[in-house]
Each structure stands twice: as structure tokens, then as C-alpha cells.
DRENVEXMAR-774368 format. One record per residue (C-alpha): residue in one letter; x, y, z. Coordinates in pm, whole numbers, plus 50000, padded with zeros to 5 digits. Example, Ala and Ser with C-alpha at 12.3 -4.5 7.8 and 13.67 -1.06 7.14 Angstrom:
BEGIN
a512304955050780s513674989450714
//
This chain:
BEGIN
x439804495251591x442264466751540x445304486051522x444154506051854x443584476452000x446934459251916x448624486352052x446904484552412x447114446352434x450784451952367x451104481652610x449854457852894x451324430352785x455154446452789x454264463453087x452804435353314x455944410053183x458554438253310x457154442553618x457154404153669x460804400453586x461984427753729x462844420654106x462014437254394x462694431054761x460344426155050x459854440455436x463324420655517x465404429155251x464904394455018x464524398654636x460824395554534x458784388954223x455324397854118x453274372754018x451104379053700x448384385153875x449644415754055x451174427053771x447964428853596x446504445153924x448754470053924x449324481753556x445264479653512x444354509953819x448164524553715x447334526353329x444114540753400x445394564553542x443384558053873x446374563454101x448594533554279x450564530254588x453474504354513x452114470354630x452664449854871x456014465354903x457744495654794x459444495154486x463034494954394x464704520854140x464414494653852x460634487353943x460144526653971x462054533853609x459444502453451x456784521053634x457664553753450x457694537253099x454414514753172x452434551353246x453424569152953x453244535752712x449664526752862x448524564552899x448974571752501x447754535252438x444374542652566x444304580052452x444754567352093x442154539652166x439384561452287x439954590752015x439714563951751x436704549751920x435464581151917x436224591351531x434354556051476x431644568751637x430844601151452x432144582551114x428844580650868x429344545450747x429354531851133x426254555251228x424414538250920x425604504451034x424184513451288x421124523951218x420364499150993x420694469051252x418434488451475x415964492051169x416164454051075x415624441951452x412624466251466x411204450951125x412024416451327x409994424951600x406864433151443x404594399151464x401594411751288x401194415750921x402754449850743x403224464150455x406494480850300x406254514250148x408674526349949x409064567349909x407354583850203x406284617349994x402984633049950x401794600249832x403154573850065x402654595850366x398844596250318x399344555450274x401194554550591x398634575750802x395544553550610x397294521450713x398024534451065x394434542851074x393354509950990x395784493151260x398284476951010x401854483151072x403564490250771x407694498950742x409324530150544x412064531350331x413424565850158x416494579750044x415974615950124x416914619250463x414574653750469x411464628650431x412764602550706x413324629550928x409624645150893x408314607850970x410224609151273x408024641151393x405064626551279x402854620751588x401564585451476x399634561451672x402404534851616x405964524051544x406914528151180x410204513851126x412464531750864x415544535150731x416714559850478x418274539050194x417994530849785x414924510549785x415614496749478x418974476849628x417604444349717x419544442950066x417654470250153x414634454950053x415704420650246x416184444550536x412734456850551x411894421950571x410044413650243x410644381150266x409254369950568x405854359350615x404274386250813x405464406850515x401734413950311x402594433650053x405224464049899x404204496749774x406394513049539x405264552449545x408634569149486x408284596549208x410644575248944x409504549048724x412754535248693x413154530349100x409794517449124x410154489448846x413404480249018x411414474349321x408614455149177x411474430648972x413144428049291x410324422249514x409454392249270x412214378149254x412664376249606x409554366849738x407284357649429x404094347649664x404234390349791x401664415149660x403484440849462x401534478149443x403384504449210x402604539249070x404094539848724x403454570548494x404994555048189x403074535547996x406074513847865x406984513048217x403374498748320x404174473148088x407544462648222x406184457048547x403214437248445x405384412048240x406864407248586x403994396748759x402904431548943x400044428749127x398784463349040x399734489548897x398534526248879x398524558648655x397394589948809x396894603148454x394834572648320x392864568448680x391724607548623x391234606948288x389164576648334x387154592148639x386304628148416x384884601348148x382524585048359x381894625248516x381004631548172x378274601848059x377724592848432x377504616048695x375874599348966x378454569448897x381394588548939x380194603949256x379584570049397x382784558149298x384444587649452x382584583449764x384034545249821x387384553849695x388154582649867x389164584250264x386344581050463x387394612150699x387894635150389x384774660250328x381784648250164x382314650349782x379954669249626x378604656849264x379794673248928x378294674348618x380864689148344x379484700048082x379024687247704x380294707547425x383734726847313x386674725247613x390104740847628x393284719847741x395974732947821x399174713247869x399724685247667x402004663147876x400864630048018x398104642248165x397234662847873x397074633347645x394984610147873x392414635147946x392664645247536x391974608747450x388764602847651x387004637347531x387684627747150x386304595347243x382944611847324x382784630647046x383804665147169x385354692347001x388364703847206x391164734247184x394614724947319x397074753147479x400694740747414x404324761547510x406504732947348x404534722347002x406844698146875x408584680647195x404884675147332x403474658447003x400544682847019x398394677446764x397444695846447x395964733546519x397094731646854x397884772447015x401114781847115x401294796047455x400534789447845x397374794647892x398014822248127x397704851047857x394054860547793x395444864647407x395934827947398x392364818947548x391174841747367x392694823147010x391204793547159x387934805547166x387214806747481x383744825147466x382674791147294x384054767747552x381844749847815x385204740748008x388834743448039x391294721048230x394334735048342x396994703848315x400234716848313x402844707548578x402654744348734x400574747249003x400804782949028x399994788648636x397114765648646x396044789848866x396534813948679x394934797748394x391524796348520x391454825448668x391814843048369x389394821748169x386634832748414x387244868748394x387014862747981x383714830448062x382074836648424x380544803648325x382724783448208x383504748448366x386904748848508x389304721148583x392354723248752x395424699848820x397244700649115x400644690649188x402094695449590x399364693949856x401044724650031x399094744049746x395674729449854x394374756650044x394654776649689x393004756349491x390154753949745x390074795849771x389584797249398x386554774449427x387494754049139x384484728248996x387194702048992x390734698949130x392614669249061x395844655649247x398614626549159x399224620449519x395694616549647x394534599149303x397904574349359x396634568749753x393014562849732x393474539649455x396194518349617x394104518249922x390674505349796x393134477049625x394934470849963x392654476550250x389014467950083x389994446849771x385944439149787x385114478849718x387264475049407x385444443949299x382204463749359x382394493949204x384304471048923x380784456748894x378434483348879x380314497748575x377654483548339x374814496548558x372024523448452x372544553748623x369054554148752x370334521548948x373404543349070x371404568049197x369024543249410x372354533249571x373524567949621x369224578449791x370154544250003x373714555050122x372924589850184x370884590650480x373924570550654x376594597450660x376954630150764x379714656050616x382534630250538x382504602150268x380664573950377x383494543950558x383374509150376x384584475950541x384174438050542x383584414550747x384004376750760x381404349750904x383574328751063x384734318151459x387594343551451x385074374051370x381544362051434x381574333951699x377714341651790x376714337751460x378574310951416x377234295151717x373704299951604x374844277351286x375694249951485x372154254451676x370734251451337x369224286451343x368394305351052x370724340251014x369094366250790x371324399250730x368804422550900x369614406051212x372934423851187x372124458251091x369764466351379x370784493051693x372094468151926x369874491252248x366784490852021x365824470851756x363464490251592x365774513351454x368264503751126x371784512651189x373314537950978x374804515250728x374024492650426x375074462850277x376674463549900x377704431649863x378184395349991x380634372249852x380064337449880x381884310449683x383054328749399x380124343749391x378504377749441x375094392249539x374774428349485x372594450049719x371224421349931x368024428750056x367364424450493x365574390750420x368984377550270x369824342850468x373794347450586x376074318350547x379424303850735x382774321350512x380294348350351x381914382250319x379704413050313x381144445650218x378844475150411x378824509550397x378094540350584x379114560550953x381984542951078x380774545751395x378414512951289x381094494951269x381854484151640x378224476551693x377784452251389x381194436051552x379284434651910x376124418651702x379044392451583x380374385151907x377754384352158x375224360052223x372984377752386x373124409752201x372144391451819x369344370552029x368074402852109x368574416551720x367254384351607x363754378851829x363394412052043x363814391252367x366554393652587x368324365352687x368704361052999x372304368353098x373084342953489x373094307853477x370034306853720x367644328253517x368944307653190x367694279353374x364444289153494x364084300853074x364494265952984x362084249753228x359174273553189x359684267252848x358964229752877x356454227353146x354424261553049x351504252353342
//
């Protein structure tokens, strides 16, 4: 715009110092000047082309030929003006200037803490919603435009703020206001390892107090980012192949873990119990290779189903093919098998795969990996024992470590449990929920979160955890919850029984309906409601009645 402007500051300029020496003559015939004022007057409703009449007096031919040459000067000034404002306008570097200012005061407004989430596709979408859910803002950065624009539709609770750029420039990260202290924490779920570890680097570098989260599917890459200080860092092909191994020695385990780890408004999962003896694998990819590992670490004979032999690394006796053929299950003995896992990146052939090994082994065990959520309702119609997916896998995970870093800790500690001690948690638990995994949260003795109980301290008062798990309206019954942990110190106490003292700064992860959750909070808050949880009596609520309490109390006759 400078040279626009130039021109229509020159325009005026010319135009208003002509018309001020340039002489005129007045009502009786004397010569007359302007002033610059009137000059100004005139050329600014003359150049605008608002229409003048020739002020105060009427003009003389010289003032009339300057008049001519100011309209058309100041006409095409501003006509150049405008249509280069207007190419500005529509110009894509100015609308992303644009945008992006409006995208960094947004992030500025936001006085809570967030969370930045970097690639909003299958996976950071279901972050997004789960953080949303949990009322924590969180801000979204992508370079496809396709994916910023479906955020944009999303019908969401809240403001997200996001901007489609490289998330792995470190403006753009700056931007999205990692370094400021309501920033919590980045989450780096784009679908390339390289993007991701240049968003964990840069994230540390910038602001090396900030949790970093990142999805890396390369080992090596894992590796990188870890040397870097990453905070965590997950593997959809290690988490799975890590889950079917505790399927496979610990059933009741893995259900347990699947039923704190998954989203608490996703159907109930249902336990599995794969099978011991020969399997088929087909696919020998990263996934492939993790789930290969763990089976030849219990022992178990297994068949893999390879198209590319040599690129793959597949190892020795491995069968040519895709699974899909019945020739090729067939080679692999499939009448033999207990299982199969269909692991290629193919949605639509995995498919394919088990189908066929079912018409050729009605009972065989069947496995099935799944790559785009649109396919879901597939996989569910082909009632599948099993159906893994990288984006829900990626999301849960990153969740538990984000939202409830006490679940991970948990089920962390419970790996070296008998399984007859799972399952007395899982008889406990049960009874809580109905059909959707049971909801896990924490919460915090302290003034902020439990001022009653907290109170109750100061009185001296004993506070023993079944005082906070009663129905609030009757006592009697238990709410629909249990406790699974209590942190204190540095220390933890697993399954705390109701006789369990509470003390200031514990932490105590429950579990169960989430719709426990806002009574245990009123229990926290209100006096009157834990004296009632506590002794059965209710306290009496006016000042008056409080006071008659107190003085029947000390003169009972």
C-alpha cells in the first residue's frame, strides 16, 4: 500500500496547494485566496466524488481548469488505492497474516491451563473432544487445511483456537503460546516421526519446564526424542503388542487395564481370552514384528503371511502371499491354528483375511488391525474377537498419562499382581457401572477441593474414607464407586479399605459411574452434608437452631 498511498497524499497535496495559489475574486469583484483549510474542505467532498458547489464564491476560469485536473488526479488516486486495497485483501499471505494474529490473541486470551495438540486427525481429534470433555482448553495446530476446516464444524462445547501451519516451525509453536505459563503441556500426534521429533526438540528448547507427549512409530525415532528429554512417548505397535501379551498370560489383567484406559463413555469392554497354541500373522511390518516378538516370547509356534519377503525382513519359512487367498492360509496351516491376526496396513484386506480364515476354521481366534475409524462399523459387522486401532491405542494412552497420571501409576502397579487379585478388583468395580467403561478421577484433600474436610482437620476430627463414599440423601447406601488408590507422601496404598483414616494433601484415585463424581465433590464441600455422611445426624442448617444444638448439648436437663 505505500505506493497507493504516495500517490493520494500527492494527489491532495498538488491539488489543495493550486487551489490556494490560484486567485479568485469575491461578491465585489476583489481577488481572493483560499486558505488551506478550505482547500482541504473542498478537494476532500470534491475528490470523493461527493459533489461540491464552488465555495464561498464562484470560481474563476483558472480555479474551474485546477478544479478539472484535481477530479481526475484525485478520482484515479483513490480508484488505484481501493483496488490495491482490495487485491491486498484477497492476497493469501495477508489473509494468513491475518489469521494468524487473530489465532495468537485467542491463545492470549485463554487464562486457564491448555494443552497444544499438534495434528488434529483421527488421533488428536479424539484428544481434543476427551480434553473438551474434561473442561481443559487445549489449542490446534495442522497443516492440512481439510482437517482445520472439519474442526471448525465441530459442534464443541468450547473455543479451540487453531491455526493451520507447520507445527514443527518454532514461530508457530511460539504462536500457540508454548511458552507461557498457562501452557501445560504439547501433544505431538501428527502421522510423521520426523514432524513430531521436531516438535518435541523444539518444544524443549523453548520451554524446557513443558510436558512433551509424542506418538513415535520408529523405534530409533523413540530414542531421539527421549535423549531430548520427552516426557512420554508412545508406540501404537509396542502398546498393542504389549496389551495381547498380558491378553495371553492374564486375562482378567488386561481387561482391567482396558477398562481404566479406555474412555469412560465408550461401550463396556468385554474380556478376551486368546487362545494358546499355533497362530497365523500376516503382515510383517511394524506391527507385525511387535506382535511376532511377544508370541515367541511365550513360547508359541507361529506362521507368518508376507507379500514383500525380503524388504520386510520376514523371517525364515515365512509364506509368500496376502493372506487373502485361502491357498496361502491354507500353506500356513490354518486347520492347526488357534488364531490369526490380520496386521497389514489394508483395512479392507484384513478383512478379507479373516473372513476367509473362518470359512477354512469356524473356530479360530481372529484378530484384526484397523487403520481409519471411518471403517469401524465393518470391523464391528464382522464380529471380530479383537480389533485393534493406532488412533484409539495413541489417544487412550496419552490420556491416562495426561488427564489421570495416577491411573497410569496404578495399573503400573498391579503389573506384578496374581490374577486372582485382579479379578477381586474387577467383582469390586463391576457392580458400579452399567454398559460403558467404568470413569476414573482424583481428587485432592486440600481447601481448594475439600474445604469441609479440611475444616473438620482443624476441629481435630477424625476423617475415615467411608465417610466420603456414602449417598449424600441416605447414608446407608455405598455410592457406586471405589477407591484404588491414595497417594500420600510418596507413598501409595492400594485398595484402601472404608476404615482408612484420610489425611490433608492425600490424593485418592476412585473409580466407577461418573455420575458419583459430583456427589463425592458435594461430600467435600459441604459441611453439613459430610456431618451427615460422617454421624447420620443432620446438622442443623440457621444460626438459631445451631445455637439451641450447642446449648442442649451442654446443659442436657
Amino acid at each position: 500500500m505505500r505506493t497507493p498511498l504516495i500517490m493520494l497524499i500527492l494527489a491532495y497535496a498538488i491539488s489543495v496547494l493550486g487551489f490556494v495559489l490560484i486567485p479568485g475574486r469575491d461578491d465585489t469583484g476583489e481577488l481572493w485566496s483560499m486558505d488551506f483549510f478550505h482547500a482541504f474542505y473542498f478537494v476532500s467532498f470534491m475528490g470523493s466524488t461527493i459533489g461540491f458547489g464552488e465555495i464561498p464564491y464562484p470560481f474563476t476560469d483558472a480555479q474551474r481548469l485546477w478544479t478539472l485536473f484535481t477530479i481526475y488526479a484525485s478520482v484515479i488516486s483513490w480508484l488505484y488505492a481501493i483496488g490495491t486495497l482490495l487485491t491486498l485483501l484477497q492476497a493469501p499471505l495477508f489473509q494468513a497474516a491475518v489469521t494468524r494474529n487473530t489465532f495468537v490473541r485467542q491463545v492470549k486470551k485463554i487464562r486457564t491451563s491448555f494443552y497444544v495438540v499438534c495434528g488434529y486427525g483421527e488421533t488428536g481429534r479424539q484428544i481434543v473432544d476427551a480434553l473438551i470433555r474434561q473442561d481443559l482448553d487445549c489449542v490446534v495446530i495442522d497443516k492440512d487445511i481439510n482437517r482445520i476446516n472439519e474442526l471448525e464444524l465441530e459442534n464443541l462445547p468450547r473455543e479451540v483456537p487453531h491455526l493451520n501451519s507447520n507445527a514443527a516451525d518454532s514461530d508457530t509453536l511460539v504462536w500457540a503460546g508454548i511458552t507461557g505459563e498457562s501452557c501445560k503441556g504439547i501433544i505431538a500426534v501428527t502421522r510423521d516421526d520426523e514432524v513430531n521429533l521436531k516438535i518435541a526438540i523444539a518444544s524443549k528448547l523453548l520451554n524446557p519446564a513443558l510436558k512433551v507427549y509424542c506418538w513415535a512409530e520408529h523405534h530409533d525415532t523413540a530414542k531421539n526424542m527421549a535423549s531430548f528429554g520427552t516426557d512420554y512417548i508412545v508406540n501404537p505397535y509396542d502398546i498393542f503388542a504389549e496389551f495381547f501379551s498380558t491378553a495371553l498370560t492374564s486375562p482378567h489383567r488386561y481387561l482391567l487395564h482396558k477398562w481404566l484406559s479406555s474412555s469412560y463413555n465408550s461401550p463396556l469392554t468385554e474380556p478376551v481370552y486368546p487362545p494358546k497354541g499355533r497362530w497365523i500373522l500376516c503382515g510383517f511390518g511394524r506391527f507385525g514384528k511387535a506382535v511376532h516378538e511377544k508370541l515367541l516370547q511365550h513360547g508359541l509356534p507361529v506362521a507368518v503371511i508376507e507379500l514383500d519377503l525380503e524388504s520386510t525382513g520376514a523371517p525364515k519359512g515365512s509364506i509368500k502371499g496376502r493372506g487373502t487367498e485361502a491357498d496361502t492360509l491354507v500353506a500356513a496351516e490354518i486347520h492347526k491354528a488357534v488364531g490369526i491376526i490380520a496386521g497389514t496396513d489394508h483395512d479392507v484386506n484384513n478383512l478379507s483375511i479373516l473372513v476367509t480364515a473362518r470359512e477354512l476354521n469356524p473356530d479360530i481366534f481372529t484378530i484384526a488391525r484397523q487403520q481409519l475409524s471411518a471403517n469401524r462399523q465393518m470391523f464391528e459387522a464382522a464380529n471380530l474377537n479383537l480389533v485393534t486401532s493406532n488412533s484409539v491405542l495413541i489417544a487412550s494412552s496419552l490420556l491416562a498419562k495426561i488427564t489421570s497420571p495416577l491411573t497410569s501409576r496404578f495399573l503400573a502397579i498391579i503389573k506384578d499382581q496374581e490374577e486372582d487379585w485382579i479379578d477381586s478388583v474387577i467383582q469390586s468395580l463391576s457392580p458400579c457401572i452399567d454398559n460403558n467403561n467404568p470413569y476414573s478421577w482424583v481428587i485432592s484433600i486440600s481447601n481448594i477441593n475439600a474445604h469441609a474436610v479440611m475444616q473438620r482437620f482443624d476441629q481435630g476430627e477424625n476423617i475415615y474414607l467411608h465417610y466420603l463414599i456414602r449417598e449424600p440423601s441416605n447414608r446407608k447406601e455405598k455410592l457406586d464407586c471405589i477407591a484404588l488408590m491414595i497417594q500420600r507422601d510418596g507413598m501409595e496404598i492400594i485398595l484402601p479399605d472404608d476404615k482408612t483414616l484420610i489425611y490433608p494433601h492425600d490424593r485418592i484415585l476412585f473409580a466407577g459411574n461418573i455420575s458419583t463424581k459430583s456427589k463425592i465433590n458435594s461430600i467435600l464441600t459441604s459441611r453439613e452434608t459430610l456431618h451427615y455422611t460422617a454421624t447420620g445426624n443432620h446438622l442443623p442448617s440457621s444460626f438459631f437452631w445451631r445455637w439451641i444444638t450447642r446449648r442442649f448439648a451442654k446443659h442436657p436437663s
